[in-house]
C-alpha positions, -999 to 999 in steps of 0.1 A, spaced: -279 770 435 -288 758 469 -295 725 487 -332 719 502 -345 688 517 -368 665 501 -391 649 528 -369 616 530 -340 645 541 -314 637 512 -302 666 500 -314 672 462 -299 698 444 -324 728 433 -325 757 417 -341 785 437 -353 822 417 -369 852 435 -405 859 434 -398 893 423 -376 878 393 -403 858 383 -432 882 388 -414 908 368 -421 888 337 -458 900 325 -462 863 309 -459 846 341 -485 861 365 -514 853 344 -554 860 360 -559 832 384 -564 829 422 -548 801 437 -567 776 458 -574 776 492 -558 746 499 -527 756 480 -527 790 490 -529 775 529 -500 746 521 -478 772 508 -480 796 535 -471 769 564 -446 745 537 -433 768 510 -436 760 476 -426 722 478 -430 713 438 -406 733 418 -420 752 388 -405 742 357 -388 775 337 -365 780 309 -345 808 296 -358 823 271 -338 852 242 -324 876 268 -321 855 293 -358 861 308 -373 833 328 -405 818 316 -426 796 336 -442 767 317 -452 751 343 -463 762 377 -484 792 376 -505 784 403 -482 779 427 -460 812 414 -496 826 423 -493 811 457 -460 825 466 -470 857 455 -504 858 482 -481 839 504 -453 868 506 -428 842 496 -393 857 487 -380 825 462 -396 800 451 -381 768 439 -373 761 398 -360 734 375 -352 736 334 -370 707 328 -397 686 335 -398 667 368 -428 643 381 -428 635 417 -418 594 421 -448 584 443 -473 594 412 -456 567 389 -463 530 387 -430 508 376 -439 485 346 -453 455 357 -435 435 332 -401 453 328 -376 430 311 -349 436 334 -353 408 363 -318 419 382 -322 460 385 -288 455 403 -296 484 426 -258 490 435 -246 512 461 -225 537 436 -252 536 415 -277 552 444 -249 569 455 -242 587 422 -282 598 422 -283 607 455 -254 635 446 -260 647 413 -302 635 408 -312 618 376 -300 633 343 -317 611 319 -357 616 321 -377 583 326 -406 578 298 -443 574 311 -475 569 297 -511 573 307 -528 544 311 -571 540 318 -575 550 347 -548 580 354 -518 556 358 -485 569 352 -469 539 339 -430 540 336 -421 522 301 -387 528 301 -359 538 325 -373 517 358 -337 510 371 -336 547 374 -368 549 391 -364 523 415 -326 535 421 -343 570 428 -364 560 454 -337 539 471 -317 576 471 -347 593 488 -351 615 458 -389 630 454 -388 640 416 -377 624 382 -369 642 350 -401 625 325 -409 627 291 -440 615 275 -444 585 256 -459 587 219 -490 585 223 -495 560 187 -465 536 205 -483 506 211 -477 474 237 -452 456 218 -432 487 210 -428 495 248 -410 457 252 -389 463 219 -376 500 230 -366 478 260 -342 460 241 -328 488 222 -323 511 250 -299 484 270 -292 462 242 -272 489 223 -259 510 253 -221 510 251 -205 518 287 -174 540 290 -142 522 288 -118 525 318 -99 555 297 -123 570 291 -143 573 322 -107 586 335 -105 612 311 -143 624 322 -136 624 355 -98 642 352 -115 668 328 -147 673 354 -116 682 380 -98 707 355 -137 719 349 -140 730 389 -159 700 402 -146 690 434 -131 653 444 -160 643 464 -186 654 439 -166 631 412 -162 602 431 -199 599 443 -211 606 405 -188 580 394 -192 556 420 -154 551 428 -134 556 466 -121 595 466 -87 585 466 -88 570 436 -100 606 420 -69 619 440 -49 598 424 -63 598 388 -57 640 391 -21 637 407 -14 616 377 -32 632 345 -17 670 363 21 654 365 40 660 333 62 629 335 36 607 347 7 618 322 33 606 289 39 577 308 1 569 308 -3 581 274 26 560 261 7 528 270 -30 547 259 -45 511 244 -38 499 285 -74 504 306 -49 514 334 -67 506 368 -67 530 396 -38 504 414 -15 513 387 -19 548 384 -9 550 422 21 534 415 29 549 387 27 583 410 54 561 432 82 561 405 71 597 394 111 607 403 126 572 383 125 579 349 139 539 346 109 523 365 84 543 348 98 533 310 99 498 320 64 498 337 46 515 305 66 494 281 49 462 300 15 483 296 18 487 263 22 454 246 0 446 225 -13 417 249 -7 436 280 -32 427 308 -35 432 346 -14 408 355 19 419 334 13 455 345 12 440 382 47 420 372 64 446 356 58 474 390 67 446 414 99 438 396 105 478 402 90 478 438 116 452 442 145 469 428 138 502 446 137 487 483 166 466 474 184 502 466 173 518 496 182 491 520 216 491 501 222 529 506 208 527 543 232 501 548 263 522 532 253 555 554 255 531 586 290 514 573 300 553 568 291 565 598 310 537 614 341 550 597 340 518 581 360 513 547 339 505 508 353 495 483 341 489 445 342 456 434 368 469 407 391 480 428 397 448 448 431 427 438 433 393 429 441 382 465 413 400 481 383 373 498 347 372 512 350 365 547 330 337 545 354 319 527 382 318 552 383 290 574 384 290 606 373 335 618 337 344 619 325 378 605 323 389 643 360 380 647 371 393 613 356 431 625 391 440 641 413 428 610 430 459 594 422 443 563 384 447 562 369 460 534 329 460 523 321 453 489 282 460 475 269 422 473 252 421 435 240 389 443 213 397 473 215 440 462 202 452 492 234 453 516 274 455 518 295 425 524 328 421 543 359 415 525 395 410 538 417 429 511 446 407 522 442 374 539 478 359 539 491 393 549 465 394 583 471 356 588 439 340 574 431 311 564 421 302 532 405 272 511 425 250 493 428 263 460 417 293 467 436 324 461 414 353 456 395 354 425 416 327 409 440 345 390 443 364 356 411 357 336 412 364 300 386 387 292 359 366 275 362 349 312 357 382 330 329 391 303 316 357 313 318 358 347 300 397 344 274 382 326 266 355 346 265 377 376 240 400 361 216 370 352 218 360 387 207 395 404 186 397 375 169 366 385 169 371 424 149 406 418 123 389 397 124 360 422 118 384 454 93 404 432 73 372 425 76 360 463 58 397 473 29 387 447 24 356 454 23 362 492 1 389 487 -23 367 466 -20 343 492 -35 368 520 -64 378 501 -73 343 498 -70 336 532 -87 368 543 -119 363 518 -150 362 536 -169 339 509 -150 315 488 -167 293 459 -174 257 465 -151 243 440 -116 264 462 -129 257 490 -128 219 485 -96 224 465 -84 237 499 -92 208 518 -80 185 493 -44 205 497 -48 207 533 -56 165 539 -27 155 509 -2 175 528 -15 162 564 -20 123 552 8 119 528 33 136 546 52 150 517 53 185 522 72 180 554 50 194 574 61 179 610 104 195 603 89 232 590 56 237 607 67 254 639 101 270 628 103 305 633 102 319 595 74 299 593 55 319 618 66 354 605 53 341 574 21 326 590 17 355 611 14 378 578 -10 358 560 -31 358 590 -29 400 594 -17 393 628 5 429 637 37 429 658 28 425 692 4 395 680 29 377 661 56 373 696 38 343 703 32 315 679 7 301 709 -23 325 707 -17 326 670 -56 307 670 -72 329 693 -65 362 671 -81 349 641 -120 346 633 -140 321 651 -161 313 623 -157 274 615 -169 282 575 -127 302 576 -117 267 586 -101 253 555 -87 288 548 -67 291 584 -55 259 578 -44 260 543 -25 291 555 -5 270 581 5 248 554 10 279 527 37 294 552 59 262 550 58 257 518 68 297 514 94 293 541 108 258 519 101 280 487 137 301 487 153 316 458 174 279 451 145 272 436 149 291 403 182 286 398 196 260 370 231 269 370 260 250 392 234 259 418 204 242 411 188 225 436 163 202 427 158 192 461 141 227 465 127 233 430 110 205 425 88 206 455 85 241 449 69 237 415 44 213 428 34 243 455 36 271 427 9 241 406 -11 244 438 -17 280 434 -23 278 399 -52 255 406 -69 279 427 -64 308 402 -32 327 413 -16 341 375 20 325 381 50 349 374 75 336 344 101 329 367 74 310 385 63 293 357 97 284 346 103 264 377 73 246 372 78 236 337 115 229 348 129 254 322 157 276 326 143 313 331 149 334 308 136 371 319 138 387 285 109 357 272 73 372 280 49 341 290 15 344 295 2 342 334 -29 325 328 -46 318 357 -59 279 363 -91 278 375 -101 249 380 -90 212 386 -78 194 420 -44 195 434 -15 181 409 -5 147 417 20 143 441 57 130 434 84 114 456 107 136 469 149 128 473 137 129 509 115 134 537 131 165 549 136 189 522 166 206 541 189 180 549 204 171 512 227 194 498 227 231 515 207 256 494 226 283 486 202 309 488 188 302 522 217 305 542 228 341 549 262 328 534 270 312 502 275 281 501 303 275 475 330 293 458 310 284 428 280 309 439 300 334 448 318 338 414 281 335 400 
């Protein structure tokens, strides 16, 4: 095969035989002269209309249509002339039905694209009206698509020639009405088999109407052992080109990728628990590597680790003895570090014997508190795990929700009904002063976190000052930039306190924090179970599946009074400070 131009210069594929191939046939130089005109066009264009030949038994071509113009190429001294296996009509010699029942052709860009690389397969139906009118009764999307493509011919057939008027607008209805489209699966399998078939990633993409990557991805997948089964062990799940890359992330964790196709295939599985169940394991495997960055450093500082079963009843956190910093406790002899379960992503300091190095401890305190029995060391275990347990799928819900958050902010066109919800947000938090706005607004997480929502990079976000004149100009973004100031203190304010319900609750955090989280909800974000949980003031429970159906629609929940105008001067919260706050967390 080889490429020629068509006189709008997209490439369209055609099929190209010698003249010598064709002439050798008896049956297709038949006893005509070609006409002048022709004969003259030829000579200075080249045969521009392809003639139409098929295969016929022993694989000799026979030209059906075109024997003029095979006559032409012949006087002409042509050595190939151009061929196609069926029927084709050029597109300025058809009329488009003047009352075609499609109003919206939705002309998409893929959809050109995808004719534009591989022409029209399915042949449009015309019909002969008075007058030598080539009407197109049915396939006029296609048409009009082909033109947009620069394509010069269409595949036709002929109408019947006894189908009357009313026919053409009921053939109309069965030809759409009854078309089934490809499900996600299998328009994957298609294009994975058209990539074990030879067809190359650019050719797929373009015929398909989807980004390259995403056919990179879909064949890195289906051609991986490990992460084909785990694709095929959740096959009722339309799994979106999003997931399939990050399945191909976990390709090596044999852990993540059972828990991420167990999520996919429940029998209600959706978006939106797939998206849950790989952020939970995003979470876990950044936590792991900060962990093990943190170890080789620790190691390479000839510092000493211990397990946290090999520490003896008198061994203690630094944190909890009075009166030495961290810094100061990094020349005792006693300094041990211990993997922290509760954060997971680091080691902290222990001192393996305080009375011995002359601490200081609490009153009361004397290590772990003595010989437990072991339904309280089972107990203690327990609660322990809950807690990690619960600050992974906290932190994995924080990088969702913030991620939401962004998109929102960054949308170019936003419907009327979010947009006021914006500004309804926006003026509560401004007029009623509950959110507290005026202690959080210009702290410095605050910024980091404003800074991401806005896409500002590094050297952008040094200066909370020109944070307005990095952004779009465009006073329509208006409600969004500001709802994003206000987003990043109620993220900053939204810390991991706030799904706790143990001897650490903090309702000073969580219950503001549920308002926030019924915010989102009311401009569509899919809250998180552990999200959910805080605002229907319910102990979480990770092993209880809740739906994360979005809200989309309503105003901003009503407000409620708060302990206090400053959010952050009641009790501490134990899960903001870089150190707990009470023995009580650190046994939990």
């Amino acid at each position: 095969m080889t490429i020629t131009k068509t006189e709008a210069g997209v490439p369209w594929p055609t099929l190209t035989l010698t003249v010598a191939e064709l002439a050798a046939h008896p049956g297709n130089l038949r006893d005509i002269k070609a006409p002048a005109d022709l004969l003259a066009d030829v000579k200075d264009n080249g045969v521009v209309e392809p003639l139409y030949v098929v295969r016929t038994h022993g694989d000799v071509p026979q030209v059906i249509d075109g024997f003029q113009r095979l006559a032409a190429a012949v006087a002409a001294g042509l050595e190939s002339v151009p061929v196609t296996p069926r029927p084709v009509i050029r597109i300025d010699a058809l009329t488009p039905h003047p009352k075609n029942a499609r109003e919206d052709l939705d002309l998409s860009a893929p959809f050109v694209e995808s004719l534009r690389a591989e022409g029209c397969r399915i042949p449009v139906k015309i019909q002969r009206l008075d007058g030598g009118v080539l009407q197109v009764n049915d396939g006029n999307r296609r048409y009009h698509a082909a033109k947009d493509a620069g394509l010069t011919h269409l595949p036709y057939e002929w109408e019947d020639d006894d189908r009357d008027e009313a026919g053409q607008f009921l053939d109309m209805i069965t030809t759409a009405q009854h078309r089934k489209s490809l499900t996600m699966a299998e328009m994957n399998q298609a294009m994975f088999s058209a990539a074990e078939a030879g067809a190359q990633v650019g050719r797929i993409a373009k015929a398909a109407g989807v980004r390259q990557k995403d056919v990179k991805t879909l064949v890195k997948v289906r051609s991986d052992e490990k992460l084909s089964a785990a694709v095929s062990g959740a096959s009722s799940y339309e799994w979106t080109f999003e997931h399939l890359a990050a399945l191909s992330e976990f390709a090596d964790d044999t852990e993540a990728l059972a828990a991420i196709t167990e999520a996919a295939a429940e029998d209600d599985a959706d978006e939106g628990d797939v998206d849950w169940a790989i952020a939970i394991e995003r979470t876990k495997r950044d936590k792991r590597t900060k962990a093990e960055a943190h170890r080789a450093d620790l190691e390479a500082a000839g510092q000493k680790i211990r397990d946290a079963e090999e520490l003896s009843e008198r061994t203690m956190p630094v944190w909890r003895l009075r009166g030495i910093s961290t810094e100061e406790h990094a020349e005792c002899k006693g300094l041990v570090w211990v993997f922290d379960e509760r954060r997971g992503d680091r080691y902290e300091p222990y001192c393996s014997a305080p009375g011995l190095y002359g601490h200081t401890v609490p009153e009361g305190g004397n290590g772990t508190g003595g010989t437990k029995t072991a339904a309280e060391v089972e107990a203690e275990r327990a609660a322990r795990a809950a807690v990690k347990k619960g600050n992974i799928d906290w932190d994995a819900a924080e990088a969702l929700r913030r991620k939401w958050i962004t998109d929102l902010i960054k949308r170019r066109n936003l419907p009327k009904v979010t947009t006021n919800t914006l500004i309804g947000h926006v003026n509560n938090a401004l007029l009623n002063g509950s959110w507290g706005i005026c202690d959080d607004l210009n702290k410095e997480p605050t910024s980091e976190i404003l800074a991401a929502f806005l896409g500002l990079n590094s050297e952008q976000a040094k200066d909370r000052g020109s944070f307005a004149g990095h952004v779009a100009k465009d006073p329509r973004r208006a409600p969004q930039l500001q709802f994003a100031a206000i987003a990043a203190v109620r993220e900053k304010c939204a810390n991991r306190s706030a799904w706790r319900t143990d001897s650490q609750r903090a309702p000073w955090t969580r219950t503001p924090t549920g308002r926030w989280f019924q915010v989102l909800a009311s401009l569509g974000y899919p809250l998180t179970p552990i999200e959910q949980s805080v605002v229907d003031d319910e102990p979480y429970d990770p092993s209880k599946k809740k739906p994360r159906a979005a809200i989309t629609s309503g105003s901003e929940p009503e407000a409620e009074q708060e302990p206090g105008t400053d959010e952050e001067t009641g009790e501490p919260e134990a899960e903001e400070a870089d150190d707990p706050a009470s023995d009580d967390e650190a046994a939990a």
